[in-house]
ROZA-427361 format. One record per atom (N, C-alpha, C, CB): y negated, x negated, z negated. Coordinates in steps of 0.1 Angstrom, whole numbers, plus 5000, padded with zeros to 4 digits. Glycine has a CB too. Layout:
% residues N
YXZ;...
% end
This chain:
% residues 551
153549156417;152549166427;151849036429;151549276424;151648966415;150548856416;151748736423;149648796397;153148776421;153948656428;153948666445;155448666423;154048756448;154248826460;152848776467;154548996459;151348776463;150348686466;150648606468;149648666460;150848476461;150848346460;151448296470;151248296448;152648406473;153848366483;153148406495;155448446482;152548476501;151948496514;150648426516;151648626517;150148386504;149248286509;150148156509;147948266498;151248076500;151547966506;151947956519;152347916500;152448106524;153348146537;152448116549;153848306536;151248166548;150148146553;149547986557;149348216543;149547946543;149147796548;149647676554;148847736539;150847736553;151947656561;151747666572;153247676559;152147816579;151347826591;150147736599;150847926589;149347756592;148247676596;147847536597;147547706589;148747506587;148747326589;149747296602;149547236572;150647396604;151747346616;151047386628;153447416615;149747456626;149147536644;148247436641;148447746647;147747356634;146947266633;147447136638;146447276621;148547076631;149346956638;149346966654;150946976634;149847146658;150547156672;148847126678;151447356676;147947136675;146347156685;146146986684;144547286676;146846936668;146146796670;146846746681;146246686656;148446726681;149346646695;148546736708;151646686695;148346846709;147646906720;146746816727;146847006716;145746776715;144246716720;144946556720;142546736707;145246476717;145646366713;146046246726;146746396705;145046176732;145146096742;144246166753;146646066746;143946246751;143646376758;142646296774;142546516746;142846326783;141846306794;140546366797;142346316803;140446436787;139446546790;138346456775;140346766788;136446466782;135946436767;136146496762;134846426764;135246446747;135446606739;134646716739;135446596725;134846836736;133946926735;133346966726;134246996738;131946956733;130747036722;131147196718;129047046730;131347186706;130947356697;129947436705;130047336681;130247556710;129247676714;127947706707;129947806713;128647696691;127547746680;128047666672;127547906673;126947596662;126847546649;127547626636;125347546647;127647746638;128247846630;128947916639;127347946621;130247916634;131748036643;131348186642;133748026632;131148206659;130648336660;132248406667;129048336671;132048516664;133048646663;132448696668;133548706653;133648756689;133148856696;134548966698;132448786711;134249116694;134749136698;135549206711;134549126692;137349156715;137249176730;138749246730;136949016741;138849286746;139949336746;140649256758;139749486748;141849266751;142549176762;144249166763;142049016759;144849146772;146249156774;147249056768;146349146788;148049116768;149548976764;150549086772;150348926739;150948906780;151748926790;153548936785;151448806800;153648996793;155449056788;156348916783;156649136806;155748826792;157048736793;155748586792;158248766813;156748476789;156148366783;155348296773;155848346788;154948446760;153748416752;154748526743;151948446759;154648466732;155048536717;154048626713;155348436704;152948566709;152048636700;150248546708;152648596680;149748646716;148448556718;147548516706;147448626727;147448596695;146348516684;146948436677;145748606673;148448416675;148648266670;149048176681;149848246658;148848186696;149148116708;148047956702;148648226724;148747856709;148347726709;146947736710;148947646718;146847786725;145747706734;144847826723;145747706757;145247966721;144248046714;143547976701;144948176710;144547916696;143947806680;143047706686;145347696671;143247636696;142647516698;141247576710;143947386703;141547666713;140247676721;138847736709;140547796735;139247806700;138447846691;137947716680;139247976685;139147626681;138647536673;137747446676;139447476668;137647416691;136947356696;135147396701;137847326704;135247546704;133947616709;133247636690;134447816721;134447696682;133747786668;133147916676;132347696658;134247976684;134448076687;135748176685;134148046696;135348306678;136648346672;136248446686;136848416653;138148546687;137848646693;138648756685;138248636708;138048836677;138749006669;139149066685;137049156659;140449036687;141249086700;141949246700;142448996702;141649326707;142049416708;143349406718;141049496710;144549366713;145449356723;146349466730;146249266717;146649416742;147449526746;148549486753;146749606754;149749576757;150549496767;150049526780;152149526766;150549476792;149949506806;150249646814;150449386816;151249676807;151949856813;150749946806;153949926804;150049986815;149550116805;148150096804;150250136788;147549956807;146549866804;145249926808;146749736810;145349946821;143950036832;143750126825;144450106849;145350166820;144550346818;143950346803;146150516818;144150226791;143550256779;142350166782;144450236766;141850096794;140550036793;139750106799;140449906797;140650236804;139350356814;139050456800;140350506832;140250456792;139550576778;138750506770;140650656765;138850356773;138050276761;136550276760;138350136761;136550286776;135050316783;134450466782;135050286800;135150526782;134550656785;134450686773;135050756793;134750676763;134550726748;133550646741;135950716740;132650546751;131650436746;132050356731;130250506743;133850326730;134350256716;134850146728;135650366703;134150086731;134149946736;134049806728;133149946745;134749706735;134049586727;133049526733;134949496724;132549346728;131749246734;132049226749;131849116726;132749196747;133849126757;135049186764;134449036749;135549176779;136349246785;137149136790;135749356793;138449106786;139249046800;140249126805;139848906797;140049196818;140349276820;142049306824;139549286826;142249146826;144149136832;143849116846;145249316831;144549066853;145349076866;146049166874;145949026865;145449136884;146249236896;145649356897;147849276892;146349466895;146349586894;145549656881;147749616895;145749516872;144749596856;143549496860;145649556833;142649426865;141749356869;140749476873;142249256878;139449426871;138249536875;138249556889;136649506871;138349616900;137949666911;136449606916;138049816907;135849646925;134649656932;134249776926;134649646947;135149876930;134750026923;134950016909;135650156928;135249976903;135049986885;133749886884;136549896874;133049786888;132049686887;130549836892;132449506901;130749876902;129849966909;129350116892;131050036926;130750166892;131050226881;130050216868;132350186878;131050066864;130750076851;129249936849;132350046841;128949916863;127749786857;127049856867;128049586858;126849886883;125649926886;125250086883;125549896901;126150166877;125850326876;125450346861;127350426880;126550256854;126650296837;126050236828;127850306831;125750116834;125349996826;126049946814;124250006822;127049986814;128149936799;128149746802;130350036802;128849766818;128449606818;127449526825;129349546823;126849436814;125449386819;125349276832;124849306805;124049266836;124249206847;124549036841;123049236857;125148936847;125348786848;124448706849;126048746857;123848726864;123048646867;122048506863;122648716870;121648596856;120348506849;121348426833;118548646842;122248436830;123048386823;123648276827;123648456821;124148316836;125048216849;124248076853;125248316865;122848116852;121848036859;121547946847;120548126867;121547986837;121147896826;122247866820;120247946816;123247886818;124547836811;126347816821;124647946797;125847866831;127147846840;127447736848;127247926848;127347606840;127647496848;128747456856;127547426841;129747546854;131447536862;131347646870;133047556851;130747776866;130747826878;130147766891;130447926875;128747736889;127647736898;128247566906;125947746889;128847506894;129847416903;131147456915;130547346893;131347556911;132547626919;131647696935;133547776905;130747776929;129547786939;129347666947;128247826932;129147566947;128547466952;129947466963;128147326941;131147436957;132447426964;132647466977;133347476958;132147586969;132647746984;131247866979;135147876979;130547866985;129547966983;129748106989;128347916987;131148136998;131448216994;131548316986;131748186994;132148246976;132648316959;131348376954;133148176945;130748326954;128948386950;128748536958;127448256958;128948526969;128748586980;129648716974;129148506994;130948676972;131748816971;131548846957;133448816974;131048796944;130548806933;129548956933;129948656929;128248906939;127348976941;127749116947;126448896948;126349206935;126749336938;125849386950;126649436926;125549496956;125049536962;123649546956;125749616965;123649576943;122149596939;121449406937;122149716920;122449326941;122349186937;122349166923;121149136941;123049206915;123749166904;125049116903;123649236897;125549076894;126949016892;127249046877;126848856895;128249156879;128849216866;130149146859;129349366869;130849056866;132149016863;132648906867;132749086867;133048796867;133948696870;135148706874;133948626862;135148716886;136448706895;138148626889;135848606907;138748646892;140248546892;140348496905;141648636889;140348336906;140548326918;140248156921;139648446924;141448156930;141147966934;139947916937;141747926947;139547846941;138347776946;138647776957;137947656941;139747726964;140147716977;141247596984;138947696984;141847616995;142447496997;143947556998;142147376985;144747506994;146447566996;147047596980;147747427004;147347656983;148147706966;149347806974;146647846951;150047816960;150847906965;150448026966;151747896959;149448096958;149248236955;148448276970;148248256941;148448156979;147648216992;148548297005;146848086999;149848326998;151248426999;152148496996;151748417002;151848576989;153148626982;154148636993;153048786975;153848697003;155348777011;156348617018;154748917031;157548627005;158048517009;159948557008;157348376998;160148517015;161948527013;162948437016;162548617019;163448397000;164148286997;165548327004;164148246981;166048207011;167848227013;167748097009;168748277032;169448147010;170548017004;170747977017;172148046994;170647837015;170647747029;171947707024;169547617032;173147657018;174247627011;175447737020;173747656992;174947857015;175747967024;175947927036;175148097026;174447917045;174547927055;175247777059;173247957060;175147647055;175647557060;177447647056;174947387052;177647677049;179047677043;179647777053;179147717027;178847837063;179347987070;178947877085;178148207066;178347777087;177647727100;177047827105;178347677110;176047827103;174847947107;173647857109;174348087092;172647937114;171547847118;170347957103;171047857141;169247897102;168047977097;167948097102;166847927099;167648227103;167648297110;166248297111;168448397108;165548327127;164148377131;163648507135;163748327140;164648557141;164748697142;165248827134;165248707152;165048957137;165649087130;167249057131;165149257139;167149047143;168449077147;169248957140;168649077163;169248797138;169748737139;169748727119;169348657152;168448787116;168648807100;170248917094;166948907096;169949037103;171049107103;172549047100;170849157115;172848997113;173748927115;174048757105;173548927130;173148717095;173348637089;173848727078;172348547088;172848857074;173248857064;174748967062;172048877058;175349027075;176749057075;177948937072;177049127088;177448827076;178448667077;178348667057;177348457089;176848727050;176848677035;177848787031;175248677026;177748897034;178849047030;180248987029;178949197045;180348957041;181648977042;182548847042;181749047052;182348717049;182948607048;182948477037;182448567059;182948557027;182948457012;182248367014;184048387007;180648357014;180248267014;179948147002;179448317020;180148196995;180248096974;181548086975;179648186955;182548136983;184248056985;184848096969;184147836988;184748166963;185248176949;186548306956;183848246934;186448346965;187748446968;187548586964;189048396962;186448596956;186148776954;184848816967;185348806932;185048966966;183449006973;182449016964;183349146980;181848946957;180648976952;179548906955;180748976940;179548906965;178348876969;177048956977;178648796976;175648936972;174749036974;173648956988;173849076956;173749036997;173148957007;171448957006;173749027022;171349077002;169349046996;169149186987;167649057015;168549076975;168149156966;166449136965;169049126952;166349196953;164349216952;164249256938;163449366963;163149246937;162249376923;161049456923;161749296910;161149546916;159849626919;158849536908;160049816916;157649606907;156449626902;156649466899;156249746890;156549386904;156349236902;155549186919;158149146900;155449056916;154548956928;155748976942;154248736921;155349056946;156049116959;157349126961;155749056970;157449156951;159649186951;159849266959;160649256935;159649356963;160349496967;160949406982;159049676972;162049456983;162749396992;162149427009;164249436990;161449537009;161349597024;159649507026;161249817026;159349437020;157649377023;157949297035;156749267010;158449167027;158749097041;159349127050;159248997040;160549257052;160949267064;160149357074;162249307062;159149447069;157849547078;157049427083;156649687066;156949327075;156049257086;156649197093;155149177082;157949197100;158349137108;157949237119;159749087104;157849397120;157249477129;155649487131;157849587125;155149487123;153549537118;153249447110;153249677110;151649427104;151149417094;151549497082;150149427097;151849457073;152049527057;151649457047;153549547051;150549487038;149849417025;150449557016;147549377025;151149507006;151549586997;150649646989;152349526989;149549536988;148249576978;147149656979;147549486975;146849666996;146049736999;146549847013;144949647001;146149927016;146450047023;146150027039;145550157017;145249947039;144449897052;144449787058;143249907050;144049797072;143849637076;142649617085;145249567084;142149497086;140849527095;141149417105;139249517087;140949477119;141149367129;140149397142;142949347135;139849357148;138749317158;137349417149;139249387178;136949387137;136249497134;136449637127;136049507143;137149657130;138149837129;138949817118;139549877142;138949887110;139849927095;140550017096;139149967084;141950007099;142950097098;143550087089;143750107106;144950197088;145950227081;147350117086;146050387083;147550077071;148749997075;150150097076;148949877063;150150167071;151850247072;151750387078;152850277054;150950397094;151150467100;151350417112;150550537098;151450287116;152050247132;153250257136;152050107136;153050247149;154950307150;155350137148;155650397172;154550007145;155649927144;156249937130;155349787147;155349987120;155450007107;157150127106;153850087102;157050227119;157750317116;159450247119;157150447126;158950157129;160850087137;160849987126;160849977159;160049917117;160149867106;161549927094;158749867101;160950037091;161450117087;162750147089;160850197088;162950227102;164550207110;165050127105;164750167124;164549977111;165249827102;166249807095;164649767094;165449857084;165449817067;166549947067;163449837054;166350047071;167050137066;168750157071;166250247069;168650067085;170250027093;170449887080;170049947117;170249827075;170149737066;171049797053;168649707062;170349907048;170449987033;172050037039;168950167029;172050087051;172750207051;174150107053;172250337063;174249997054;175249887060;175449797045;174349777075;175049867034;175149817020;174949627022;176949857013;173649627030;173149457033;171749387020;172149467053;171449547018;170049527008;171049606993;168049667017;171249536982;171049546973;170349676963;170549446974;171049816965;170449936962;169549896948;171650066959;169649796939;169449836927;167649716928;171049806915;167849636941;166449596943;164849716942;166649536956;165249806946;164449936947;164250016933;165350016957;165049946923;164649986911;164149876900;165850056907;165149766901;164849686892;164249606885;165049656893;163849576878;162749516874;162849346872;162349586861;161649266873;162049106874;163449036871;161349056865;163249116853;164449066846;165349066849;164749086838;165849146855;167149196860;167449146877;167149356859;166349126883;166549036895;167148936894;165549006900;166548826877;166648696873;168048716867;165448626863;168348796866;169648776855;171148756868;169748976842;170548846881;171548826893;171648716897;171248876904;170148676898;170048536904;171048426896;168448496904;170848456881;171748306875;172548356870;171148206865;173248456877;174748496873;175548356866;175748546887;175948356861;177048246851;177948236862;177948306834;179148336864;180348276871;180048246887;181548376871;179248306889;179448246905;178148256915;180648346912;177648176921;176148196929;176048306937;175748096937;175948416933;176148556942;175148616947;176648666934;173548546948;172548636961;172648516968;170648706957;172748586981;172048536998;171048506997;171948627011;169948607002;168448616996;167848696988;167748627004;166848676980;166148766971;164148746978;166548686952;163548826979;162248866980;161648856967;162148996984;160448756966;159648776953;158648646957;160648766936;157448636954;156148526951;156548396947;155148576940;157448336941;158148246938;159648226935;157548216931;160248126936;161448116937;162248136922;161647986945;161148086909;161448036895;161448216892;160047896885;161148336901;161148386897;162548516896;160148376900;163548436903;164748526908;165948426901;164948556927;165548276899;166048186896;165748066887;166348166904;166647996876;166347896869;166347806877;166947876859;165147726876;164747616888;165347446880;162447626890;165247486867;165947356860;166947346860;165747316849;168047436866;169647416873;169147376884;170647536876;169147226885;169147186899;170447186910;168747066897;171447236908;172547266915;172147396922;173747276907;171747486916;171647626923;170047606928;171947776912;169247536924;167747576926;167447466945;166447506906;168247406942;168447346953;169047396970;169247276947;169747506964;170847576975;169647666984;172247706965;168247706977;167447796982;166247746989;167247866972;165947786999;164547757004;163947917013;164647597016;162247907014;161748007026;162047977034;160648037030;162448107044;162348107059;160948167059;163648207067;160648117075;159548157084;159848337085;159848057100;158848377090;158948527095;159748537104;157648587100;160348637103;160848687112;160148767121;161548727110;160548767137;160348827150;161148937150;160648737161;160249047150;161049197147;161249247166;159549337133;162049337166;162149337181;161249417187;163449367185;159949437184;158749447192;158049367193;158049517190;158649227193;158149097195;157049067184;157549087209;156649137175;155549107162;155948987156;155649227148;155448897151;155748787137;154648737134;156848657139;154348807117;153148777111;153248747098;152248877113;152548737091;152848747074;151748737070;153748637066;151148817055;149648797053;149248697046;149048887047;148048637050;148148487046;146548467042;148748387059;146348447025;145248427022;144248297030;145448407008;143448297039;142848177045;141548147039;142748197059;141348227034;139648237024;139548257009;138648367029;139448226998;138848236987;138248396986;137648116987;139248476978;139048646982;138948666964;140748746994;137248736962;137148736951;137148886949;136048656946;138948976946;138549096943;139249186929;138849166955;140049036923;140049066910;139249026901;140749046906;138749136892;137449036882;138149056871;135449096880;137948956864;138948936848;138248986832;139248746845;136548886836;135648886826;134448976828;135348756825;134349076816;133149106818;132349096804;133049236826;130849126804;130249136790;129549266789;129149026787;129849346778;129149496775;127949446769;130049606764;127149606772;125949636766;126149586753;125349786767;127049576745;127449576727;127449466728;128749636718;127249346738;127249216728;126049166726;127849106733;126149076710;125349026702;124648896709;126149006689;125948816713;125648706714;125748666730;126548626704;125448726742;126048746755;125848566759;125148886768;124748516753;124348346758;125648256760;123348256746;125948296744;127148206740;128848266749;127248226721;128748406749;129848446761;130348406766;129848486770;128848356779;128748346794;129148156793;126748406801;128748126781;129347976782;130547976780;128847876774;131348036770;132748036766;133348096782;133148146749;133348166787;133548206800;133748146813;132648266801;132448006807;132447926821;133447786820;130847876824;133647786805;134947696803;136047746808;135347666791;136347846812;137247836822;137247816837;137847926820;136247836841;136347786854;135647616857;135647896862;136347566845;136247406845;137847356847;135347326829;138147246844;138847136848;140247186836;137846976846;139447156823;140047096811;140847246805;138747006799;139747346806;140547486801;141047536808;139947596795;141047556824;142147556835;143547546833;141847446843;143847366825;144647286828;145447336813;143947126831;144647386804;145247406791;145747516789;144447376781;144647626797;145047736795;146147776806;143947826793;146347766815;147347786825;148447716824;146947756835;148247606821;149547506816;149847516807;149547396815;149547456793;149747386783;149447346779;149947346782;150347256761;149747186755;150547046766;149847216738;149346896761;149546816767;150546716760;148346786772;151546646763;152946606758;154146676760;152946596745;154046796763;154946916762;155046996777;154347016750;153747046784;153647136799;153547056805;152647226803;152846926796;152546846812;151646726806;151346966827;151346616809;150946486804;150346416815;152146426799;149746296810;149246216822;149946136832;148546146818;149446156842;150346136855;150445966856;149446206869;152145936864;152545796862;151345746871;154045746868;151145576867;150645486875;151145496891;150945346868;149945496897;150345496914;151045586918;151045386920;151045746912;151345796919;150545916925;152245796916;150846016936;149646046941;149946196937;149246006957;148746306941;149246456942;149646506952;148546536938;149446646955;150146716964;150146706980;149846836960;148646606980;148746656996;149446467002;146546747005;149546416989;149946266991;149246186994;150746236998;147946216989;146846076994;146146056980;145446107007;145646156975;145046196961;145846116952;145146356956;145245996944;145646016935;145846096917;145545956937;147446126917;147746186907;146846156896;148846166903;146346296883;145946256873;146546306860;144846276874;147346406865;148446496858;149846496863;148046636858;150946526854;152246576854;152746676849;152846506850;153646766856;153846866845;155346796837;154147046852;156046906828;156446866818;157646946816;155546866809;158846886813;160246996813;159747136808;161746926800;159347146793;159147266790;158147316796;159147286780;157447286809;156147386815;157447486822;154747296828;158547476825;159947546833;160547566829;160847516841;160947536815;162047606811;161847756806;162747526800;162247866811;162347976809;163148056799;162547996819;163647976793;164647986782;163847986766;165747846784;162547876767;162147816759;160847956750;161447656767;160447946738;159748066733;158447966734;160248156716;158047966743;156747956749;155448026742;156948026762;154847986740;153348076728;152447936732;153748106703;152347866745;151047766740;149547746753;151847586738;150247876762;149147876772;149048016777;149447776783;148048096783;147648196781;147848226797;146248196773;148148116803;148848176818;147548316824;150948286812;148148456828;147148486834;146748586827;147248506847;146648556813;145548646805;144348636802;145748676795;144148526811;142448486814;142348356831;141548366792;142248366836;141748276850;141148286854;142148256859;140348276857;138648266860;138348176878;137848126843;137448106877;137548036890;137947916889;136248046897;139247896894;139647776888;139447676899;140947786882;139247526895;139247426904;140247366906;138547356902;140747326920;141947296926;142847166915;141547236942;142647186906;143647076895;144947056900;144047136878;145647196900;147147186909;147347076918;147347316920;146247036930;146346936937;146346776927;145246956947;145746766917;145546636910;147446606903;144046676895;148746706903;149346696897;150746636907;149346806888;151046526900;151746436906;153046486913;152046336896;153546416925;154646476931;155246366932;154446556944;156446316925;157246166927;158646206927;157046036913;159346116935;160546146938;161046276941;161146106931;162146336938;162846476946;161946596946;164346526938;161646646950;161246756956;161846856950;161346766968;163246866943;163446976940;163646966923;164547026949;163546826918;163246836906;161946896894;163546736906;162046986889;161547086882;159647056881;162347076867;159546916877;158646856878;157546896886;159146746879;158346906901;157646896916;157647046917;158746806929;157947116911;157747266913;156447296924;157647346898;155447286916;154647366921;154047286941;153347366907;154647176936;154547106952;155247166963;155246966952;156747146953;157947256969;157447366966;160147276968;156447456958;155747576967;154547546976;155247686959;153447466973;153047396983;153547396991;152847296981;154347326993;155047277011;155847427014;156647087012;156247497008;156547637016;155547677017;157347737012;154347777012;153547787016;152547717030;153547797006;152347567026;151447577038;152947547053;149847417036;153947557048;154647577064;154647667071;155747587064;153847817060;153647987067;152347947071;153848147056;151447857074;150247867078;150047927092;149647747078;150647887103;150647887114;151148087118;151747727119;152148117107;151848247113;151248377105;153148297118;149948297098;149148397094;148748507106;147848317089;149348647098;148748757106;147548747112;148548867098;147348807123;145948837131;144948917129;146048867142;144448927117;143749007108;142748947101;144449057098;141649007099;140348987093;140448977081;139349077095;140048937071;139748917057;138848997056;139348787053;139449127049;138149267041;137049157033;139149417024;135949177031;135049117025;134849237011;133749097037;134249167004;133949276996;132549386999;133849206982;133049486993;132649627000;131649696990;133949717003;130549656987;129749696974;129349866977;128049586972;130149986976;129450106981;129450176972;129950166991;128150256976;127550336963;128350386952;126950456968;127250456944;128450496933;129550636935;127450536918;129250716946;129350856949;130850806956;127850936960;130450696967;131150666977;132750526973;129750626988;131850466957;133350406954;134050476947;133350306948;133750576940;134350656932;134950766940;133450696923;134850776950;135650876958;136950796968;134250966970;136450636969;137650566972;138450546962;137450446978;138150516951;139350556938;139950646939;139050576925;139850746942;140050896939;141350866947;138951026945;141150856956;141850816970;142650756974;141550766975;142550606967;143050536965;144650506959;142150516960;144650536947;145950546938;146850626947;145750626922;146550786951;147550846954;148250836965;147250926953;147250806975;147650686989;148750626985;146550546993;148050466980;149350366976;150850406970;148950276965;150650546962;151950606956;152750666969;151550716945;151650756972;152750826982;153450706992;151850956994;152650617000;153350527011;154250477004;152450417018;154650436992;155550376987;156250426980;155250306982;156550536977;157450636976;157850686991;156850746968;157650706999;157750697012;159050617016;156650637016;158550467019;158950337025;160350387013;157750177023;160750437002;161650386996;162850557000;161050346977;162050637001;162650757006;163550787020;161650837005;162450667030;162950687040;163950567045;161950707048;163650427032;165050367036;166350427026;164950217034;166550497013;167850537011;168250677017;168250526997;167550747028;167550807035;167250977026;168650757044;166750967019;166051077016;165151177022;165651047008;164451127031;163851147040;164451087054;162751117037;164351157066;164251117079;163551087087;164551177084;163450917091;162550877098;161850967108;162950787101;162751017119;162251077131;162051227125;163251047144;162751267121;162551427117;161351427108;163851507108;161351387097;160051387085;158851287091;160651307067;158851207099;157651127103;155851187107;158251047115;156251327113;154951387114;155251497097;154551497134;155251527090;155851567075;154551477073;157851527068;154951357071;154851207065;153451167067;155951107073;152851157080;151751187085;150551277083;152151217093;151151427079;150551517077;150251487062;151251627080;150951427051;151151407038;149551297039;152951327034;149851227041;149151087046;147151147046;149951027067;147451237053;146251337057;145851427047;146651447070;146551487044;145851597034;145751497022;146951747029;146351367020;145651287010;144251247010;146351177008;143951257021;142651167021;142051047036;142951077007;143451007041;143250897049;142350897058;144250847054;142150977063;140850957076;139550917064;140451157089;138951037057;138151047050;138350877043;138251187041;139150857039;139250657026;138950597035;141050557019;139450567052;139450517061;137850467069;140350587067;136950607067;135750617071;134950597065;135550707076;135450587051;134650537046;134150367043;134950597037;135750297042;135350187045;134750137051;135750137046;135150207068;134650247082;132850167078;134650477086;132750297074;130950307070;130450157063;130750437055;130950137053;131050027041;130549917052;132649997032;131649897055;131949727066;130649687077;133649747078;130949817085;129649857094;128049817087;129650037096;127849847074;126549827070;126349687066;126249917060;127549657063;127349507056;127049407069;129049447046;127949487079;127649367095;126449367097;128149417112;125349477096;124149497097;123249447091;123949587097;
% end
C-alpha cells in the first residue's frame, strides 16, 4: 500500500512539473504584461461548467485552465459536465437550491436565456445582480461598453439589473455574424464547366451534373451532391436552401420586420421552400443521412481517403465538414451567394449588430467572494484571456505576428499569428477552453496576420472573413429582435412555448422533405399543429413585449 503511495505521488509530480513547463513556454515572450493575482491568498469558487465534445481532453488539467489559475490564485472546484444533457442538469441544479458560486453556463442552446436571467435573477434571486460590481471592478467590460453601448443596453434587465454576461463579439465582421453558409466544390464545377450557381433552379441542375457526370473523374458513382449535419452550427442541409424562398433562422421561431413579429415556418414561401428541398430528396440530390448525422460523420465524408466525394456540404464553417490543412482538397471549396428561389426571394440571416442573447457567466446568492468573481470574469472580456483562452498556448496556436505584416481588413497592422496546431484536427488538443467560457470579446481576430495564400491554414480565419463579409449585401430585410425583458408570468410562459414550437417545426421541415408527410395534403394538419401549440398566444406575446419597449 505504502508503495502504491509513493508511486502516485511521484506520478503526480511529474505531471505537474510538465503542466508547469507547458504554462512556462505558454507565458514566455508573451505580448501581454504581466498579470496581477486576484487575491494574495488562492481563493476557491465553486462552479459549474462544460467540456466540449471535441478539442479538449480533460478541462482541469487543460493548459490555459493551469495557467489562468496560476496567474489570478484563483482555483475553480468544477462541477463538470458534457454539453448533451447540460440545460436540463443546470435546471435540477437550480431547483433543488444545490448550486454552486459560479455558473458558466455553455453556449448556444445550453447558455442562459432572457427567460432564465428573468427566472432565476429578477424572480428567484439565486443570481445576484452585477451592476455595482461591474462598476467597481469591470474594467474590460465597461471598456467593451465604451465600444458599443449597445451591449449594456441588451445586458440590462428590465428591473435595471444585470444578472449575467453575455457571449458575444464586440462588433465589426467575424465569421459568427452567419452561420447559413454553403460550401461547393468549385474544382467540380470547373471540371463539369459550370458556372456558380445563383438560382434554385440552376443549383438543381448543378447539382444533377455532381450525380451523375463523374465529377472527381475516378470512374465510380460515388459521389454525394450535398450533404449536412444535424445538431451542429447550421448543418441541417434544408437552412440555407428555405432561405432562398423566405426568411429561416433555425434558432429562433420568429422574425420581426416593419415592426411586426411573425412566424417563420408558416409562409407560403417557407411552404414552396419545402417543395424544393423535397423535389431535391426525392431525386437522391440531398444526402439522406445529412438529416441524421452528426458532425463527425459529416467530417469523416468530407475527408474520405479514396476519393473527394461531396459537391456541397451545409455547416458555419468549412474546417467543419473538412481538413483545412490538406490544402489540395481545402482549396477545391468555397461559399456561394444565396440563392434566388423562384419567388424571386434572396436573403440570408445576417448578424449586423452586436446581439447579446447568450449569457455564459453568472454569480449565485452562495458566493463568498462575488468581488473577486466579477474580476476573474472580466478577464475575459479583455485582450490577453480572449487570445489564450480561445486560441491557445503561444508558440504552438499562434505566436507573434511577422514584421510588416497587416490583419484582416489589410491596413491594421498584424500583432498575432495563428499556428499549425491551432488546425490540426487530428492533434489531442487540451490547451484552450474554446467556447467553454467567451465572454465579450474584443475584436483580436482582426489583429491576426493574413500573409500570403489565402488558403493556407494559417489564413483560416481570414478566408472566413472574406466569405462572410461577401454575404453582406444580401442580409435579409429584417429587424434585429432586441432583447425582450418580460415579466416573470409572461417569460415563463414563452419557455413553455418555446421548446415545443422549435421541435415540432423541425420535425416537420424533416417529415415533409422525406415525404412522411404531404406538403399540400398535411399543410393545414401542420398549421393546426402549429396552433394548438401555442403560436398566436408566443407570437402575442412578443407582440406585447416589443410594443412596450418602443414606448
Amino acid at each position: 500500500m505504502k508503495t502504491r503511495k509513493l508511486v502516485a505521488l511521484a506520478v503526480a509530480v511529474l505531471m505537474l512539473t510538465s503542466m508547469a513547463s507547458t504554462i512556462a513556454a505558454a507565458t514566455e515572450a508573451s505580448p501581454f504584461p504581466p498579470m496581477e493575482p486576484l487575491s494574495p491568498e488562492k481563493v476557491t469558487f465553486t462552479a459549474f461548467i462544460a467540456q466540449q465534445p471535441t478539442g479538449m481532453t480533460d478541462i482541469t488539467t487543460n493548459t490555459f485552465t493551469l495557467w489562468l489559475e496560476s496567474v489570478t490564485n484563483v482555483h475553480l472546484d468544477m462541477d463538470v459536465v458534457q454539453t448533451d444533457g447540460m440545460k436540463d442538469k443546470l435546471t435540477l441544479m437550480l431547483a433543488s437550491n444545490d448550486y454552486p458560486e459560479i455558473i458558466l453556463a455553455g453556449a448556444g442552446d445550453n447558455a442562459f436565456k432572457i427567460a432564465d436571467l428573468v427566472k432565476y435573477g429578477t424572480d428567484e434571486g439565486i443570481l445576484i445582480p452585477l451592476n455595482d460590481l461591474i462598476e467597481q471592478y469591470g474594467t474590460n467590460i465597461k471598456a467593451r461598453w465604451a465600444e458599443n453601448p449597445r451591449i449594456k443596453e441588451q445586458m440590462t434587465a428590465k428591473d435595471g439589473n444585470i444578472y449575467a454576461i453575455p457571449s458575444i463579439d464586440s462588433g465589426g465582421i467575424s465569421h459568427g455574424n452567419v452561420g447559413v453558409k454553403l460550401w461547393m466544390n468549385q474544382q467540380w464545377l470547373d471540371n463539369l464547366g459550370l458556372d456558380m450557381p445563383t438560382t434554385t433552379e440552376e443549383f438543381k441542375n448543378v447539382l444533377i451534373a455532381f450525380k451523375t457526370q463523374d465529377p472527381n473523374g475516378n470512374g465510380i458513382a460515388d459521389e454525394i451532391p450535398l450533404t449536412g449535419a444535424i445538431n451542429t452550427w447550421c448543418g441541417d442541409p434544408y437552412i440555407f436552401l428555405l432561405n432562398a424562398f423566405d426568411y429561416y433562422d433555425p434558432y429562433t421561431p420568429i422574425k420581426l420586420k416593419d415592426d411586426v413579429i411573425s412566424l417563420c415556418a408558416n409562409t407560403e414561401g417557407f411552404k414552396e421552400g419545402l417543395k424544393y428541398i423535397k423535389d431535391l430528396y426525392e431525386n437522391d440530390l440531398i444526402d439522406p443521412a445529412s438529416l441524421t448525422q452528426n458532425e463527425q460523420q459529416m467530417s469523416a465524408i468530407g475527408n474520405n481517403k479514396d476519393a473527394v466525394i461531396v459537391g456541397a456540404a451545409t455547416c458555419g464553417h468549412m474546417a467543419m465538414f473538412i481538413d483545412i490543412t490538406n490544402l489540395d482538397l481545402s482549396k477545391q471549396y468555397d461559399n456561394i451567394f444565396p440563392l434566388e428561389g423562384s419567388n424571386g426571394y434572396r436573403g440570408i440571416p445576417y448578424t449586423t449588430q452586436p446581439s447579446a442573447s447568450d449569457f455564459q457567466f453568472a454569480i449565485t446568492d452562495k458566493c463568498e467572494n462575488p468581488e473577486i468573481a466579477i474580476q476573474w470574469a472580466d478577464l475575459f472580456c479583455g485582450e490577453e484571456v480572449s487570445v489564450l483562452g480561445s486560441v491557445g498556448v503561444q508558440g504552438k496556436q499562434w505566436d507573434l505576428a511577422d514584421p510588416g505584416t497587416f490583419g484582416m481588413d489589410g491596413i491594421t497592422t498584424a500583432k498575432y499569428k495563428y499556428g499549425e496546431a491551432y488546425y490540426d484536427s487530428s492533434a489531442d488538443a487540451n490547451d484552450a477552453w474554446g467556447w467553454a467560457l467567451k465572454l465579450i470579446q474584443p475584436d483580436y481576430k482582426d489583429l491576426f496576420q493574413v500573409d500570403g495564400d489565402i488558403y493556407d491554414p494559417s489564413n483560416y480565419e481570414a478566408r472566413l472573413w472574406q466569405a462572410t463579409a461577401k454575404l453582406r449585401p444580401y442580409a435579409a430585410d429584417v429587424q434585429q429582435i432586441p432583447n425582450l425583458w418580460l415579466s416573470g408570468d409572461d417569460s415563463a410562459r414563452i419557455s413553455a412555448l418555446e421548446t415545443p414550437l422549435k421541435d415540432y417545426i423541425k420535425t416537420s421541415i424533416v417529415e415533409f422533405i422525406t415525404g412522411k408527410k404531404d406538403i399540400d395534403a398535411d399543410w393545414d394538419a401542420y398549421i393546426n399543429g402549429l396552433n394548438k401549440l401555442g403560436a398566436e398566444e408566443y407570437i402575442a406575446l412578443y407582440q406585447a413585449a416589443y410594443d412596450a419597449l418602443e414606448n
